[in-house]
C-alpha positions as CSV (number, residue, x, y, z in Angstrom):
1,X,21.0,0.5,-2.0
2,X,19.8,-1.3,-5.2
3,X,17.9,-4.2,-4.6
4,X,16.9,-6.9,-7.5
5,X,13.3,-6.3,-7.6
6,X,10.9,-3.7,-9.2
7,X,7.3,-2.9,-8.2
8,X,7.0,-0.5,-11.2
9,X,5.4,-1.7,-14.5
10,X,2.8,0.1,-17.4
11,X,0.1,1.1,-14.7
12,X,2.3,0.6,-11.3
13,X,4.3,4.3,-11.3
14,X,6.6,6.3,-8.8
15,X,5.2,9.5,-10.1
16,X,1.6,9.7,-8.7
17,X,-1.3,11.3,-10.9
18,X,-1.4,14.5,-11.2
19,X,-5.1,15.2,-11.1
20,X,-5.0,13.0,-7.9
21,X,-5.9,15.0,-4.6
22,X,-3.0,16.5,-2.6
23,X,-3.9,13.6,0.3
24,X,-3.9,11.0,-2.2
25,X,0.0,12.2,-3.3
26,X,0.8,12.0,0.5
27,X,-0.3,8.7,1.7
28,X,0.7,7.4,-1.9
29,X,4.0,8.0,-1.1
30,X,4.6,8.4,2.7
31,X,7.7,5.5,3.1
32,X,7.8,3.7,6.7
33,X,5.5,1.6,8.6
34,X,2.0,2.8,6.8
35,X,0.5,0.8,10.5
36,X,2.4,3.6,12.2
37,X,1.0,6.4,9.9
38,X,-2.4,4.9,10.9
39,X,-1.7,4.8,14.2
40,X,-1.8,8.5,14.5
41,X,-5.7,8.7,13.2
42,X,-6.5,6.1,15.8
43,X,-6.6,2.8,17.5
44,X,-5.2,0.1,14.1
45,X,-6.9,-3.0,14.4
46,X,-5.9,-6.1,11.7
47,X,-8.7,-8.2,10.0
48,X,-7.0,-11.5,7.9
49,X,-9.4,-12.4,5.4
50,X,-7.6,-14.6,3.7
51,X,-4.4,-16.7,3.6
52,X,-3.9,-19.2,0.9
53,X,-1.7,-21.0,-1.3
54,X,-2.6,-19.4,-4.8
55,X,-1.2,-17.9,-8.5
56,X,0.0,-14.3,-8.8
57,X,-2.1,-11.7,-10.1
58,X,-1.6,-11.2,-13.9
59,X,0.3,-7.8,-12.9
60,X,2.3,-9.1,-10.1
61,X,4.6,-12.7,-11.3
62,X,6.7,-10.1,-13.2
63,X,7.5,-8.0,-10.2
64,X,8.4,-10.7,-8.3
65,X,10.7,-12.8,-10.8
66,X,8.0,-15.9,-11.4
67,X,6.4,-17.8,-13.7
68,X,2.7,-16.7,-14.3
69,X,1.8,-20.7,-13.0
70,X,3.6,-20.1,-10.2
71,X,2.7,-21.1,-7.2
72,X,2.9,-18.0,-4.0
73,X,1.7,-17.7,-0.9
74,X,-1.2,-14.9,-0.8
75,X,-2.2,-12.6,2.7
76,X,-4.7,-10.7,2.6
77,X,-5.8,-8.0,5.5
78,X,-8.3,-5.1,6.2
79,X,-7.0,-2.0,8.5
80,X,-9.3,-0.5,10.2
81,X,-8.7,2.2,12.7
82,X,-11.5,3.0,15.4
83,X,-13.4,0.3,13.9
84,X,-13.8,1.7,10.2
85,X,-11.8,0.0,7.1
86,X,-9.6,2.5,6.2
87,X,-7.3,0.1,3.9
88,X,-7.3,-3.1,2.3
89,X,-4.1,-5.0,1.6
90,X,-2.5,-7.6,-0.3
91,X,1.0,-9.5,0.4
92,X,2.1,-11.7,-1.7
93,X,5.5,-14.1,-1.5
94,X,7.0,-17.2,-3.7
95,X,5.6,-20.6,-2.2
96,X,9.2,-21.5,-1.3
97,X,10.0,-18.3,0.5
98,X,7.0,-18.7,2.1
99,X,8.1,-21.4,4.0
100,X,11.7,-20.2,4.1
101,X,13.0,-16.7,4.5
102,X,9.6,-15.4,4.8
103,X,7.9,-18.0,6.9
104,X,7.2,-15.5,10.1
105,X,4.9,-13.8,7.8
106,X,2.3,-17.5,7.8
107,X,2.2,-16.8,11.8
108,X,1.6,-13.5,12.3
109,X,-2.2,-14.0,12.5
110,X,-3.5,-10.3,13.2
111,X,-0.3,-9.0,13.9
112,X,0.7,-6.4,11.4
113,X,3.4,-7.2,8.6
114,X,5.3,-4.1,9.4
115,X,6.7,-5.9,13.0
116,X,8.6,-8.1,10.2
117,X,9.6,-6.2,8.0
118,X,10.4,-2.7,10.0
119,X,12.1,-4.6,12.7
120,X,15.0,-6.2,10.5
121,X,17.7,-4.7,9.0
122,X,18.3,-6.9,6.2
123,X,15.3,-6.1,4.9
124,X,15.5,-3.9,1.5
125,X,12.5,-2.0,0.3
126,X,11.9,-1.1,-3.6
127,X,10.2,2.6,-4.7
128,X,6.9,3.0,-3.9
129,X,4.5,2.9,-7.0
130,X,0.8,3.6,-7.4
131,X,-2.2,3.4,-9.9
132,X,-6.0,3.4,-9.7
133,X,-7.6,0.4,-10.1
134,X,-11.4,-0.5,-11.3
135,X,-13.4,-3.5,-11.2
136,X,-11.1,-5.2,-13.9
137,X,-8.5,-5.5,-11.0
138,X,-8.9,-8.0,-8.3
139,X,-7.6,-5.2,-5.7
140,X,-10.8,-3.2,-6.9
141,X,-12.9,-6.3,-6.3
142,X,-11.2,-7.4,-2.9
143,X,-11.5,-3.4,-1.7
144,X,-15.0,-3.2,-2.5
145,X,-16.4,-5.6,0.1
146,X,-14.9,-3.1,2.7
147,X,-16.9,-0.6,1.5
148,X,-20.2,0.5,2.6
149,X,-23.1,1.0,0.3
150,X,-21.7,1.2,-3.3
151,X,-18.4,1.5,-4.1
152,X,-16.4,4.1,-6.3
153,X,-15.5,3.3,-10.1
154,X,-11.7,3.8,-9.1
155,X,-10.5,3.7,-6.1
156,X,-6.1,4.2,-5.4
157,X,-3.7,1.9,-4.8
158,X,0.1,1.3,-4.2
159,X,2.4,-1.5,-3.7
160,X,6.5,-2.6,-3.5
161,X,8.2,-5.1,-2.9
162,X,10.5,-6.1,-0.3
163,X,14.1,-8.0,-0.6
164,X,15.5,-10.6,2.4
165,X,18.4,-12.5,1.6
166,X,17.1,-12.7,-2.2
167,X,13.7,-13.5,-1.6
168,X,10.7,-10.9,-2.8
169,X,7.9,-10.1,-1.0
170,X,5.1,-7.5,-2.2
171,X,2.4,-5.7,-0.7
172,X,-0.2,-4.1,-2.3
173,X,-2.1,-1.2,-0.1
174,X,-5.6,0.3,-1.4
175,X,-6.7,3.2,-0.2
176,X,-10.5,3.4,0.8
177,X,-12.6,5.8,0.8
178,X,-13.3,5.9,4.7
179,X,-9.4,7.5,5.2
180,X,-10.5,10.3,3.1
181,X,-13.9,11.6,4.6
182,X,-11.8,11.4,7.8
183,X,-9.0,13.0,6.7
184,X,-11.5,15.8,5.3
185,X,-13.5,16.2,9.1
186,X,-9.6,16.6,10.2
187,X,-8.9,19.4,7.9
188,X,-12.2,21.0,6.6
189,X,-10.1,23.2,4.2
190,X,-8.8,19.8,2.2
191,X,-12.2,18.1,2.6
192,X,-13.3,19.2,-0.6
193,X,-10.4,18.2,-2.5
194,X,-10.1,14.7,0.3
195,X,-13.6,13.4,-1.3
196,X,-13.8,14.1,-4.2
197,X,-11.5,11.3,-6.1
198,X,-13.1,8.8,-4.2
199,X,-15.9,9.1,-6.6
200,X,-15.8,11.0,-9.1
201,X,-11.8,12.4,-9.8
202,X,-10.4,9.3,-9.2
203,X,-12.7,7.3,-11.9
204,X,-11.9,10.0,-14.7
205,X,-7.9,10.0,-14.3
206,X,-5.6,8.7,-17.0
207,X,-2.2,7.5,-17.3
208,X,0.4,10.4,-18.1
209,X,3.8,9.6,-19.9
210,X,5.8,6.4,-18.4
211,X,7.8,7.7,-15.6
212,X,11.2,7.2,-14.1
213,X,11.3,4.6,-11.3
214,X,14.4,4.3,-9.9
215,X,15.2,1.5,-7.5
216,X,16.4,2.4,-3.8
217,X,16.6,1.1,-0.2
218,X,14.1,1.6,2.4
219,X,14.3,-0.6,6.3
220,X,12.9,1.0,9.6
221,X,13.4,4.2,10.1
222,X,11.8,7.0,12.2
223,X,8.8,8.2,11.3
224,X,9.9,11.9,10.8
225,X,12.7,10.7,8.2
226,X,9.8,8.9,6.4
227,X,7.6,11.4,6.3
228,X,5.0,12.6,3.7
229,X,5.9,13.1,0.3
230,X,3.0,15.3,-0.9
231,X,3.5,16.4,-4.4
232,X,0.9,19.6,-3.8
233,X,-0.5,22.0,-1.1
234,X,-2.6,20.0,1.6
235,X,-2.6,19.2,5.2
236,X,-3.0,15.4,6.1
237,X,-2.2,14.2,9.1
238,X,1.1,14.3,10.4
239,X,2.8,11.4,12.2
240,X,3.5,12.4,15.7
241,X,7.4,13.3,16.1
242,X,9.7,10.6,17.5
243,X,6.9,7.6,16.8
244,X,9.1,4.7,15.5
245,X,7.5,2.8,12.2
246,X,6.7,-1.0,13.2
């Protein structure tokens, strides 16, 4: 079902990289409750480090139908599971729907967003996009604290937006590198191929031709009907069959 808002822009694409690692395809991609994908590698804790009123980031106000000068309503969360940040995220809402249709999301404190947005029907979910980002993107800058030591040139992120009763809300998920050295000890085949764009194949990737993005539906669901999406050989880790996204 078409909903009014688009994640997709220049950078933001449905159609991942191709020199991107088969792992990196997969959780790009994987629709659901990405809490619930966690969930399988381990115990999913939720760190807020920040809630505040703010302005969009230069490539978000677009996506979301505002005014660069805008005023929104910014959340901001690390994922760690067992203990190690495995993903740090961005949500972002207009000021008013903050306080309106999207008001549960000021009170969930370190309860994940997907208990909103997985839990109610009515909520519409727009294609999945990705892109790398580097230090000139305040993901890459909000990631990097998270990371140990120094952090990669690039690192890969995706984001949509979702629809209730007009409203937008997007989230923006990077990836960090942690999810990919333990996706590699879980499958020593892939490691090779799991590391590697976390520093080096990830920083050298450009953009390929604009792709298509259409515009679809997406509410809670199953896990298996939200599956992986890999766009190459690989064997990440598979949600566990019957486990409901939340």
């Amino acid at each position: 079902m078409p909903i009014r808002f688009d994640a997709a822009d220049a950078h933001w694409r449905v159609a991942p990289l191709p020199c991107w690692s088969a792992p990196q395809k997969d959780w790009l991609t994987r629709g659901g409750s990405l809490t619930a994908h966690l969930r399988v590698l381990g115990a999913v804790a939720v760190r807020v480090t920040r809630e505040a009123v703010a302005l969009p980031w230069a490539d978000e106000h677009a996506a979301l139908g505002l005014h660069a000068r805008a005023p929104v309503w910014v959340r901001e969360v690390v994922l760690s599971v067992d203990g190690v940040p495995f993903v740090a995220a961005h949500s972002v809402a207009p000021l008013a729907a903050s306080v309106g249709v999207w008001q549960a999301t000021r009170r969930l404190r370190t309860r994940p967003l997907a208990e909103l947005l997985y839990s109610d029907s009515s909520v519409a979910r727009s294609a999945l996009v990705s892109r790398r980002v580097t230090g000139r993107h305040p993901l890459h800058r909000l990631a990097a604290r998270e990371v140990g030591g120094t952090p990669p040139h690039a690192m890969v992120a995706r984001r949509s937006v979702f629809e209730r009763h007009g409203a937008p809300l997007m989230v923006t998920e990077c990836f960090l590198p942690a999810l990919w050295v333990h996706l590699a000890s879980r499958s020593p085949a892939a490691g090779e191929v799991s590391t590697r764009p976390a520093a080096a194949e990830t920083a050298h990737c450009t953009d390929p031709a604009h792709a298509a993005h259409p515009r679809h539906r997406e509410h809670g669901r199953p896990l298996e009907h939200t599956a992986s999406r890999a766009h190459s050989t690989g064997h990440p880790a598979a949600p566990a069959a019957g486990e409901r996204s939340r």
